[in-house]
N, C-alpha and C positions, 0 to 999 in steps of 0.2 A: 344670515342664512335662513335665518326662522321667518321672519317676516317675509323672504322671496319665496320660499316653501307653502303660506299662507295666503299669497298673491295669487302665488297659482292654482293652489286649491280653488280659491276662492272664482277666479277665470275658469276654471274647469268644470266646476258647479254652475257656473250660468251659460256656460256655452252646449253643456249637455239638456238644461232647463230649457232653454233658447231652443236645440235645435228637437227637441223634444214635442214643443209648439208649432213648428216649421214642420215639421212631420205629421203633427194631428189637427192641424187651425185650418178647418175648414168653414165655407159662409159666408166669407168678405169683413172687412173693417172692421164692424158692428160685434160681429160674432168672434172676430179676432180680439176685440177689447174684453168681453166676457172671456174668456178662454187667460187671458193675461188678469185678469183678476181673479180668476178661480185661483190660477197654479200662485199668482206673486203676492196677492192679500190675503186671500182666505188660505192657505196650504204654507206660505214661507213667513209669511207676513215681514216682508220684507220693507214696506210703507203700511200705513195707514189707511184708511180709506179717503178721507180729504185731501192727503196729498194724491193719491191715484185721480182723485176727479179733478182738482186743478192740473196735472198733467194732462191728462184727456180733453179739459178746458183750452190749455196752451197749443194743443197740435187740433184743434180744433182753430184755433186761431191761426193757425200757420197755411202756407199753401204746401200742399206734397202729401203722401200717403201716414193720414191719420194714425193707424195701428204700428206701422213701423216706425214711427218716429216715437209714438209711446213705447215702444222694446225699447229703443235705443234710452232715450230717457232713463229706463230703470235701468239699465247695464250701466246708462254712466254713475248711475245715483250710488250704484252697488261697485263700481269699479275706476273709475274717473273715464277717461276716454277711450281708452283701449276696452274696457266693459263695453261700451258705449258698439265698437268696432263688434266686440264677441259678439253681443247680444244679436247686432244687424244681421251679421253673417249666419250664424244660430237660427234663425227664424228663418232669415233668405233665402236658402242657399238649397236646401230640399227642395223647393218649388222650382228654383233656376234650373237646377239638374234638372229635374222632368223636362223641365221645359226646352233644354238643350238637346234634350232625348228626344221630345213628339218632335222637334225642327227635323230631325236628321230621319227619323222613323215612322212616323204616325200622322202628319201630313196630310191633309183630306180626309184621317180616316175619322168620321162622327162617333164619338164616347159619348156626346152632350147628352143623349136617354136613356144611358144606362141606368138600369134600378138602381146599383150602388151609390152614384151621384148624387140621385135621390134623394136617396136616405141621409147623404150627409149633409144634407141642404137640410132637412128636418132636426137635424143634432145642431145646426146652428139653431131655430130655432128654440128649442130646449136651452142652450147654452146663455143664449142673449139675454132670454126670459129671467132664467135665475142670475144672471148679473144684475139684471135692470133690478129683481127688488131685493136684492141686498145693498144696491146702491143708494136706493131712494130712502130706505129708514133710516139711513145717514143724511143725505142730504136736504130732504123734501121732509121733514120734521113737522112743520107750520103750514098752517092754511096759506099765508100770502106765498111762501118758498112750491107748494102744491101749486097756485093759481101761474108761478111763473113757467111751472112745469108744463102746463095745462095751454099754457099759450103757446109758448114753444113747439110741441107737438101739433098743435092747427096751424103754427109759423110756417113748419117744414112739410106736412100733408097739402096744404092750398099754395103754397108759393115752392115749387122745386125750382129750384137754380142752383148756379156755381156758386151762389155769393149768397146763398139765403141761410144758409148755415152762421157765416159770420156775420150777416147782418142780426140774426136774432139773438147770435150772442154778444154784439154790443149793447142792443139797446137789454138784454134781460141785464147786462152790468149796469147800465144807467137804471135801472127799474127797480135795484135792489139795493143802488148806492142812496136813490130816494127814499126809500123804503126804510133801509138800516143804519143812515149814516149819523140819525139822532142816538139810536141806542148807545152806551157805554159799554164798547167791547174791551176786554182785558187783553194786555198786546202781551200774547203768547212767541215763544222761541221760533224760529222752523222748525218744524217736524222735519223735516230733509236738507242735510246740507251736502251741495252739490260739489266735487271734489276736482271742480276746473276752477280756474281765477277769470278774473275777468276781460284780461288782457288776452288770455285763448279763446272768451267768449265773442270780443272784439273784432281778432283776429277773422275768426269765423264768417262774421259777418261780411267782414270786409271780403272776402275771400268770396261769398256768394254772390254778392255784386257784380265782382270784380268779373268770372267768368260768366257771368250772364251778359254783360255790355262790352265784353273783350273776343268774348269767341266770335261770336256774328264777325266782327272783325278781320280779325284773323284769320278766319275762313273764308273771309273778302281777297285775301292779299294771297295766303298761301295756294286756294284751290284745295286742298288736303284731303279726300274723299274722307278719311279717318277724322280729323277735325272737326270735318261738316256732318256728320255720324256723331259726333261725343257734341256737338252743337243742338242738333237736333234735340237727343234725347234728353241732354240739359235743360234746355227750354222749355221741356213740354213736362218735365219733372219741375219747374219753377213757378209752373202756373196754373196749377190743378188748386181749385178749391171747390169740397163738395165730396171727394173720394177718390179710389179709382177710377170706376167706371168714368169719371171725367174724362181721364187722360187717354182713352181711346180714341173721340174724334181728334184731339189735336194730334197723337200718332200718324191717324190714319192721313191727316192733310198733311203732315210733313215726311210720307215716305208713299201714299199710294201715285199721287198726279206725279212725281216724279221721275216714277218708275222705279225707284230702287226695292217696292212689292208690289206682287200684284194682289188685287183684290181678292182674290180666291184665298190665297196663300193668306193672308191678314186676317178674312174672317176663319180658315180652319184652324188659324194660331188662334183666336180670341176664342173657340170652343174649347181648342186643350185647357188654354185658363182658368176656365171654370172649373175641370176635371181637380186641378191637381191644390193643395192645400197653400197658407203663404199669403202674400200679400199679392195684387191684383196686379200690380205693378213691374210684377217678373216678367209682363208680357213683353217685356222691350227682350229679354233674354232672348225670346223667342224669337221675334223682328232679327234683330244682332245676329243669330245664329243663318238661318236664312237668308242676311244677306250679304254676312263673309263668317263663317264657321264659327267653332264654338268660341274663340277669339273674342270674333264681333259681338258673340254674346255677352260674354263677362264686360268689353268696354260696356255696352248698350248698359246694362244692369248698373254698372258703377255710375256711368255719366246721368240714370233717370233717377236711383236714387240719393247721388250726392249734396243737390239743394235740399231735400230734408232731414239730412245729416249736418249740412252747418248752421241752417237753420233751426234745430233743437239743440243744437250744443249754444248754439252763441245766445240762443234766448232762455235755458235754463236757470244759470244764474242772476238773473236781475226777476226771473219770473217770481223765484223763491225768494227776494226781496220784496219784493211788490205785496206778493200775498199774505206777508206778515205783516205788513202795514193796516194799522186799525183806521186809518184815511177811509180805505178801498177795502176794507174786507168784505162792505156790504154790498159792492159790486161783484167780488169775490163767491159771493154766498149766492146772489142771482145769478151769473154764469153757470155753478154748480147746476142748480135747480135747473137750469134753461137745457142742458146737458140732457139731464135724465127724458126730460122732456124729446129730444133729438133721437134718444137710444130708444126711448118705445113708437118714436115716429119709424124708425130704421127696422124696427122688428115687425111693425105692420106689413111696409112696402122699402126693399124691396124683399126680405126675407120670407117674411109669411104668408106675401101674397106671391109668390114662385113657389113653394114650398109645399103647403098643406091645400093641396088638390082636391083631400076631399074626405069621408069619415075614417078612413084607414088611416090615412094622412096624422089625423090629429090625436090618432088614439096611438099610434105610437110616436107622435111628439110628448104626449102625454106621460106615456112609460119611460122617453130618454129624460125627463124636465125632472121624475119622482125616483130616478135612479140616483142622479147627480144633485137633485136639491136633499131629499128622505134618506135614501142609503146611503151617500158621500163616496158614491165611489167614484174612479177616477175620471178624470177627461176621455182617458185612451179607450178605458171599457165604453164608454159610450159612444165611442167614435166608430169603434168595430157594431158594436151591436145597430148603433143606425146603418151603416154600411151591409149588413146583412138585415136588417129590417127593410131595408128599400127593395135589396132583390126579391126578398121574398114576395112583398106586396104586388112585383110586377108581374109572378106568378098567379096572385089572388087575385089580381085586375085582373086578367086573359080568363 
C-alpha cells in the first residue's frame, strides 16, 4: 500500500510539473529544452546535467519533436512508462486544448501581432540564453570541446536543412571519438537507470516500423477515411527531422491537394500555433479537429505524436548503455559540445531574429534573462511579466 501511495504521489508530482510547462513553454523546441532544464535540473535536480545533454543528444538524433520526446524521457526516467505517458500528456495537452478551441472558435481570426505574443517570444529568448550557459560550463570545459561547439553553430547557420542537425552530430561524434579516444577515461556507473527492459524497448521499435509499412497498407485495402487520417498524421510525425516547423510542409501535402483542408483554414491554424504555449506539433490537433471534431483531433494528436514516443522509449535504454561505455564516450563528449553549439545557433535564428525587433526589444529581454538568471525567480513570473512586457511596448511603439 505504501509503495502504490508513493507511485502516485510520485505520477502526481510530474504530471502537475509536466503540465505546468505545457501551460508556460512558450518559443519552440529550443526554448522548451531551456524551460525543462530550468524546472528538472536546476530546481528538482532530478538528472544531472550530462545526462540531460545526452538526452537532448538522443532526441536530437531521432526524427519527431525534439522537446517532447525529451519530457517523455525524463517522465520515464522518473517513472517507467506510464511517467513517460504522464509527462507527454502534462506538456501536451494545454496546447491541444487551445488548439481544439481556435478549430471550433477563432478560425481566421489573426492573434499572430498581438503584443502579448510578443513578449513571450522575447521570454524564450531570455530562457534559452540562460539554459545555453549553464549548459556550456558543463559541457564545453576545453578548448577543443569550445572548437566543436564553435563549428556546429557555423554547421547549422550556413547549411539549414532537415538532416543538417544530424549530420553535424554524427560527424562532432566522429570528431571527438578522434579527439578523446587516446585519453584514459574511468568507466563510471549511469548516472540514469532507465526503468523499461529491453524487451519493451524492442518491442517499441518493432511497433514503429510495424505501423509505418502497415498503415499505408491497410489504408490501401480498407478505404478507412479514419485510417487514412491516423496514416497521415503518423507519417508525417515519422519523418520530421530538424524540428517542428519541419512537419508543416509535409502536413500541408498530405491534407491541402486533397482537399480534406483548405489552404485558408491551414494557414489561420498555423497562426493559432504560434499563439499558444506546447510543442509545435499540436498543430495536427488543430488539422484533426477541423476535419471531423474534436475527435479528429485527439486521433490527429495521438497518430503525429506516436513515432516519438516509441522511438524514445525503445532507444532509451541501449542509449544509457552506450554512453557509459569508455569506447565512445569521446564521441559522447563531441555530441555534447556539438549540441550546445546547435542551442546558440537556435537562439540566434529562429528565436532572436523574430523576436528582438529592436532597442525596446532587447532591453526587456535583458530584464526577463536578469530576473531568472540574478534573482531566481520563477519561470511563470517571467512568462507573465514578458506577456505584459510585450503589450506594453506595443503601446510605446505607436
Amino acid at each position: 500500500m505504501k509503495n502504490n501511495n508513493k507511485r502516485f504521489k510520485l505520477l502526481w508530482e510530474l504530471f502537475l510539473i509536466s503540465t505546468r510547462l505545457g501551460l508556460t513553454s512558450f518559443g519552440g523546441p529550443t526554448a522548451h529544452l531551456g524551460y525543462f532544464h530550468e524546472e528538472y535540473i536546476r530546481r528538482k535536480k532530478w538528472m544531472d546535467e550530462k545526462t540531460y545533454a545526452d538526452l537532448v543528444a538522443l532526441a536530437q538524433f531521432l526524427p519527431g519533436p525534439a522537446s517532447s520526446q525529451v519530457g517523455i524521457g525524463i517522465g520515464v526516467m522518473r517513472a517507467g512508462v506510464v511517467g513517460g505517458i504522464i509527462s507527454f500528456i502534462g506538456f501536451t495537452f494545454p496546447s491541444v486544448i487551445a488548439l481544439i478551441l481556435f478549430a471550433y472558435l477563432l478560425t481566421g481570426y489573426d492573434i499572430g501581432n498581438a503584443g502579448w505574443i510578443h513578449g513571450l517570444k522575447i521570454v524564450a529568448v531570455a530562457v534559452v540564453a540562460h539554459a545555453i550557459l549553464g549548459m556550456a560550463k558543463n559541457l564545453t570545459p576545453d578548448l577543443k570541446r569550445k572548437a566543436i561547439a564553435l563549428l556546429a553553430l557555423f554547421g547549422t547557420l550556413l547549411w539549414q536543412s532537415a538532416i543538417s542537425q544530424v549530420s553535424i552530430i554524427l560527424l562532432a561524434a566522429l570528431i571527438g571519438f578522434l579527439l578523446y579516444n587516446k585519453q584514459l577515461i574511468a568507466i563510471e556507473k549511469p548516472s540514469s537507470i532507465f526503468p523499461i527492459s529491453k524487451k519493451i524497448s524492442a518491442l517499441c521499435f518493432l511497433m514503429f516500423f510495424g505501423f509505418l509499412f502497415l498503415l499505408p497498407i491497410i489504408r490501401e485495402l480498407t478505404g478507412s477515411y479514419w485510417i487514412a487520417m491516423f496514416d497521415s498524421f503518423y507519417r508525417s510525425g515519422s519523418l520530421v527531422f530538424g524540428g517542428g516547423h519541419v512537419v508543416l510542409p509535409l502536413l500541408e501535402q498530405e491534407f491541402v491537394p486533397t482537399g480534406w483542408i483548405t489552404e485558408e483554414a491551414f494557414l489561420a491554424g498555423y497562426g493559432a500555433t504560434q499563439a499558444v504555449p506546447g510543442p509545435l506539433f499540436t498543430f495536427a490537433a488543430y488539422l484533426g479537429t477541423v476535419m471531423k471534431g474534436w475527435f479528429g483531433g485527439l486521433v490527429a494528436t495521438i497518430a503525429v505524436f506516436l513515432p516519438a514516443f516509441l522511438l524514445i522509449v525503445g532507444a532509451l535504454p541501449f542509449w544509457d548503455q552506450l554512453r557509459s561505455n569508455p569506447k565512445i564516450k569521446g564521441a559522447i563528449m563531441g555530441v555534447n559540445a556539438a549540441v550546445i553549439g546547435i542551442l546558440i545557433s537556435a537562439l540566434y535564428h529562429p528565436i532572436w531574429t523574430s523576436s528582438i525587433l529592436g532597442p525596446m526589444d532587447f532591453a526587456l529581454a535583458a530584464l526577463l534573462f536578469s530576473m531568472l538568471s540574478y534573482w531566481k525567480l520563477p519561470p511563470w513570473i517571467i512568462v507573465i511579466t514578458g506577456a505584459l512586457g510585450g503589450t506594453l511596448l506595443t503601446f510605446l511603439i505607436k
